[in-house]
N, C-alpha and C positions, 0 to 999 in steps of 0.2 A: 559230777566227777565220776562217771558211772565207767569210766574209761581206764581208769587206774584197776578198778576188777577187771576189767577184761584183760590188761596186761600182763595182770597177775596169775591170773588161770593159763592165761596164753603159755608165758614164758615158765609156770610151771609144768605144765601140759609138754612142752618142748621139750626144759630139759628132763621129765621121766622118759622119754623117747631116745634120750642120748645113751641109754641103757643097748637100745637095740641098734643106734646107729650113731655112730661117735661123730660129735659134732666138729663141721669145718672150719676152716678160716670166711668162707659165705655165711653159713649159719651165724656164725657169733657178730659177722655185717650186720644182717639184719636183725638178731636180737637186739644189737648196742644201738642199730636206728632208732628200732622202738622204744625203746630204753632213754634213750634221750630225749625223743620227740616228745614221747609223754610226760615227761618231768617240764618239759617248756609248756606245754598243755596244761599242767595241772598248777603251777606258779602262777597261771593266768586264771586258774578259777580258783587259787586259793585267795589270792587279792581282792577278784570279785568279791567271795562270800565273807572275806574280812571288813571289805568298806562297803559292803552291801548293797552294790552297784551294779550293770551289767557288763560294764566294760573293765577289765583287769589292766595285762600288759597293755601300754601304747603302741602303737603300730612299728614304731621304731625299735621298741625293746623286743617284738615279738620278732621281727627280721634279725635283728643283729643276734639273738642270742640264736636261730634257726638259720642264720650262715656261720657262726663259730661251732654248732653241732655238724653242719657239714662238712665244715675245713678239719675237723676234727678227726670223722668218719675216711675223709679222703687219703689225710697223712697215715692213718693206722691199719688201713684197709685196701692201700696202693695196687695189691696182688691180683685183689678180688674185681678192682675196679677197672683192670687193664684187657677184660674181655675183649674179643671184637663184637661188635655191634651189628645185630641184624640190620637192613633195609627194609621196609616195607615194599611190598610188591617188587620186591626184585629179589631174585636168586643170589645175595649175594651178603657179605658184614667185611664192614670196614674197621680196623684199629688206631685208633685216634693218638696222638702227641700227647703227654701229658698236662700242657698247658688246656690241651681241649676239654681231657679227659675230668679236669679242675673245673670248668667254668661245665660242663655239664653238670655233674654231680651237686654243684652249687643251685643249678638251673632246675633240675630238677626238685630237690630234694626242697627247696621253697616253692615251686609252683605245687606241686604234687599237697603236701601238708595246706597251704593257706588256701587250695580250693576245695577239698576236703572240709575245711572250716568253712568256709561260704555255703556247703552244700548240707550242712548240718542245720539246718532252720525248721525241719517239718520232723515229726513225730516217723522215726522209721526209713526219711529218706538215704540221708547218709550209710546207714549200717545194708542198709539191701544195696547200693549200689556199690559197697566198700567189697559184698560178696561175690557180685558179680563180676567185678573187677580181679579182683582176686582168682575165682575161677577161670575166667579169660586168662590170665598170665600163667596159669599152672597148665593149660593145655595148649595157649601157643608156644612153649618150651619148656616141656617136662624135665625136672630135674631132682635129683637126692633133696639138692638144698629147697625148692620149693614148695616139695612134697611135704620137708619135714616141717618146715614153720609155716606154709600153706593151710594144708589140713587141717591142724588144730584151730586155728584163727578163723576159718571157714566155721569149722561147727561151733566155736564159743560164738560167732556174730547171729547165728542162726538161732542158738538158745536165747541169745539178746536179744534179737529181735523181737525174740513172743511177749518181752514187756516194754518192746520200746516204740511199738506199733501205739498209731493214735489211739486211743490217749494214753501215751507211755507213762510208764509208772519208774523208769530208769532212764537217763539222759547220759547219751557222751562225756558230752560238755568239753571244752577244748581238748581235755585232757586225751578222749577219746580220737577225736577229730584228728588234730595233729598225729597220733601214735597209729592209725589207721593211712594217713598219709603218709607217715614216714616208713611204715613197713611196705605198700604198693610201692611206694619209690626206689627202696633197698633192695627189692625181688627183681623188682625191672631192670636194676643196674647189675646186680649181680650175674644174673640171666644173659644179659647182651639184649634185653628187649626195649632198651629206654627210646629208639626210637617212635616204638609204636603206642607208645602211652597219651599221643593225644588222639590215637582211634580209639586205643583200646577204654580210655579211660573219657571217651566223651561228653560225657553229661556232666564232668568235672569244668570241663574245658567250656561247653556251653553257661552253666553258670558263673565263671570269671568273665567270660565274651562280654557279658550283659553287664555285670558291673561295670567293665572297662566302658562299653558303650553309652551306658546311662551317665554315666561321666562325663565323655565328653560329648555326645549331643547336646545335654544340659549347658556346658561351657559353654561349646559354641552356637547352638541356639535357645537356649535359655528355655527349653522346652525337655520334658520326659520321653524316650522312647517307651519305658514300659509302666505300668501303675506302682513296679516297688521292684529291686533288684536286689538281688541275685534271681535269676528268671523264674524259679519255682514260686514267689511270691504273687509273679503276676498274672499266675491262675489260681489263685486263693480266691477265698472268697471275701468280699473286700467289709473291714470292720471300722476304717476310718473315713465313711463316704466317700463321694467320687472323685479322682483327679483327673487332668487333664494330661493325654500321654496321646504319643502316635498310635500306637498299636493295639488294635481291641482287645480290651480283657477277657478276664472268663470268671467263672464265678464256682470253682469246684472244690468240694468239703477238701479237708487236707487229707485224707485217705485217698481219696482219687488221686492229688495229684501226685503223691508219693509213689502210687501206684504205677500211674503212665510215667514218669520219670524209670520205673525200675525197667518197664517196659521198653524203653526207649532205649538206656543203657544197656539191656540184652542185644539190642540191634548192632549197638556200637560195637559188643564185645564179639559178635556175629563177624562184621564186616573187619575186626582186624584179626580174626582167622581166617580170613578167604586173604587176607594181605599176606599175612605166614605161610600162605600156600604155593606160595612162588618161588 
């Protein structure tokens, strides 16, 4: 639950900032994202460490109670969410109907959070890519609001990661996961950038792909694309002998692969600035 500190510093860190800069109707978006996100996050590892299990909420409880924080977010935050909308690679932002504007912020606000959680499996992966992501959205559209609960959450991820680096001695843990999701999603809507959140945000997006696909290849032909999904597993280096998958494995400490994921995710956050350059 090492994600409930980091909210805590976060959103005090913010609001000592509301001194020099009086906080928005954005700002207080994305604090009450995080705010919420992480209280869904952390019911799910208070359960875990009550029945001392590794699975908490069920998958259902974890959706339904993370589409009542959106529907939530949406009705109270109407103003904030009626931006127009960049396009990628194009000159141009569109303004959506509010029926659209609903079913985005739902869309979002669950993808964003639950692949955040998929991507939290290696010591360090999630929190480097949660910064990276984060940086990419404060420079493809700078703003008061992004600066002001940006920044801080940048350098507390940064202080976090010096112990959460293999072999971490502090863990996310949902609590983390989701309130790190739910705040990149908050900034992106807020901003007018939720288009570009599946360049900017890609190593998120490539490890749900994998899930999704490991799924259904398996259905339908009763065989593994990868040796273990969400995709960063299946360059681990494999501890439960070998299985039988399409696609060659690899065999790299978890530090490496945490590494070339961050690596990877710099690319992505690369190429959806050269997309905002249009």
């Amino acid at each position: 639950m090492g994600g409930v500190v980091l909210f805590v510093l976060w959103a005090a860190t913010v609001a000592v900032l509301f001194a020099w800069h009086p906080p928005t109707k954005a700002t207080a978006f994305v604090l009450a994202a995080g705010g919420l996100f992480t209280a869904i996050g952390a019911l799910d590892d208070a359960i875990s460490i009550r029945k001392r299990r590794s699975k908490g909420l069920s998958v259902f409880w974890k959706l339904a109670l993370s589409s009542v924080a959106a529907i939530a977010l949406f009705f109270l935050f109407r103003d904030v969410l009626s931006v127009p909308l960049r396009i990628p690679f194009a000159a141009m932002a569109v303004s959506l109907p509010p029926p659209a504007v609903f079913a985005l912020t739902w869309i979002v606000f669950l993808s964003t959070t639950n692949a955040m959680n998929l991507a939290d499996g290696l010591d360090g992966l999630a929190t480097g890519v949660a910064i990276l992501v984060l940086a990419g959205a404060l420079l493809l559209r700078p703003s008061s609001t992004g600066l002001l609960v940006g920044v801080p959450l940048i350098a507390a991820l940064a202080g976090f990661l010096w112990i959460n680096v293999h072999p971490a001695d502090l863990f996310l843990g949902d609590a983390g996961s989701f309130f790190l999701g739910g705040v990149v999603a908050a900034v992106c809507l807020a901003d007018g950038t939720a288009f570009f959140l599946p360049i900017l945000a890609g190593v998120l997006v490539l490890e749900v792909g994998s899930v999704i696909l490991q799924i259904f290849v398996y259905k339908t032909m009763g065989k593994r694309i990868f040796r273990m999904s969400p995709l960063h597993h299946h360059f681990e280096v494999s501890l439960d002998g070998p299985r039988e998958h399409l696609l060659p494995a690899f065999s790299w400490p978890e530090g490496k692969v945490a590494v070339r994921f961050w690596i990877l995710q710099g690319a992505f956050v690369g190429l959806a600035l050269l997309a905002g350059r249009f």
